[in-house]
N, C-alpha and C positions, 0 to 999 in steps of 0.2 A: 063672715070675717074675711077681710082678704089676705091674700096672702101676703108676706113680708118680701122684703125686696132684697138683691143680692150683698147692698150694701148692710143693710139693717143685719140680717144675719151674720154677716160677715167679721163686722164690729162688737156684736155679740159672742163669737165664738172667740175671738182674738181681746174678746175684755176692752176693747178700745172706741174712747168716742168717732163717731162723725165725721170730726174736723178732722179724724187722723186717717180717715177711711184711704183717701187718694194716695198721701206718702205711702201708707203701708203696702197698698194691693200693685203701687210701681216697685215698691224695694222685693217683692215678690214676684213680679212676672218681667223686671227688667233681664234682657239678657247680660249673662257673668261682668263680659267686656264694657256693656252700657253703665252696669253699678259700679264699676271701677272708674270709671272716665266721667261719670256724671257731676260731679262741684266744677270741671273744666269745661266740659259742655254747656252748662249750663254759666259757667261764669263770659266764654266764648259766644254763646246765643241764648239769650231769654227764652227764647221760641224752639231750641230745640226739641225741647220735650212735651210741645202742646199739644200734639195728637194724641201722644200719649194718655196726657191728663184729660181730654178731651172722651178719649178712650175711656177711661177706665171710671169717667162718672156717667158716662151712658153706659155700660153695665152694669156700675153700681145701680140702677135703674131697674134692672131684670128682675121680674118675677119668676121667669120660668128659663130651662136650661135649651129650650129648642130656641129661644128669642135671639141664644148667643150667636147666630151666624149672620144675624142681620149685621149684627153690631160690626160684628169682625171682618166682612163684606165694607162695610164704609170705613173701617180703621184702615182696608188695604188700600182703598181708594181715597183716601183721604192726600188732598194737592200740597200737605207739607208731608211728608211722605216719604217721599223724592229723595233721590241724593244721593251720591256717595256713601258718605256716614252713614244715612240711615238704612239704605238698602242693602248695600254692598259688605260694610262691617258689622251691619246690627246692631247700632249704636242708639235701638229702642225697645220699647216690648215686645216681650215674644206671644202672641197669639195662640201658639201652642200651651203656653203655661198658663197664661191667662182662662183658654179654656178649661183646664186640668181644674185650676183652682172654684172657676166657678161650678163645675160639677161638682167638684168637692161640698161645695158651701150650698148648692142646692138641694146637694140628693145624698143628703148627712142624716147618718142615724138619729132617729126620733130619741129622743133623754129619756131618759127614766126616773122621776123623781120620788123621791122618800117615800115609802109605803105602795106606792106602785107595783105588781107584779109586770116581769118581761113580758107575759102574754098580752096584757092590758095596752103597753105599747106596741105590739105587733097583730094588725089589724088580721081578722079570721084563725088567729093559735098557729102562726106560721112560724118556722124555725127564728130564733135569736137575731140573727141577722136580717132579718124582715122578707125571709124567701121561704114560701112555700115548699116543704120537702116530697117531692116526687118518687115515688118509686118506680122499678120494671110494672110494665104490663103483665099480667097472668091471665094464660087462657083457659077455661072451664071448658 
């Protein structure tokens, strides 16, 4: 089976289609200032937020959480980029958040459904939280 992909879970966790994947995961990792300013931005330039979008459906793409710094290595490199606005005010996504959230949605507690015991979800009888509980070493 393969695995799902950052979008697909994402839309899943959030109850929302597909279509809404991209508005939702910018109204989430745009920075405060960029959400505030964004119907003028975007009324002032169509294109101010294409990297963005551009962004944030190549990681909707991600299977896996080590894949995110490719992505995030070409959002910084990316030739609309540039600028004043976008570099200097932040008048785009934050990369920081963006990662937080795809972690989030990657490396999210396994559900537990109906008639399930928690051990059953947690692979080898590891504590609730899916971590093995460790003790001291004792010496004989």
């Amino acid at each position: 089976m393969k695995e799902k992909t950052f979008a697909v879970l994402y839309c899943e966790q959030h109850k929302i289609s597909l279509d809404e994947f991209t508005r939702s995961v910018l109204g989430e990792t745009l920075y405060p200032q960029a959400r505030f300013l964004a119907p003028i931005l975007t009324f002032l330039s169509k294109r101010h937020f294409a990297a963005d979008v551009e962004f944030a459906i190549s990681v909707g793409a991600l299977r896996r959480y080590r894949e995110y710094t490719i992505e995030s290595e070409g959002y910084a490199h990316h030739p609309e980029n540039l600028g004043f606005l976008r570099a200097t005010l932040n008048l785009r996504v934050s990369s920081r958040l963006m990662r937080r959230l795809v972690r989030k949605t990657l490396h999210s507690e396994p559900s537990v459904t109906e008639g399930e015991s928690v051990h059953a979800a947690v692979a080898f009888g590891g504590a609730a939280s899916g971590r093995a509980e460790v003790g001291p070493r004792t010496s004989r």
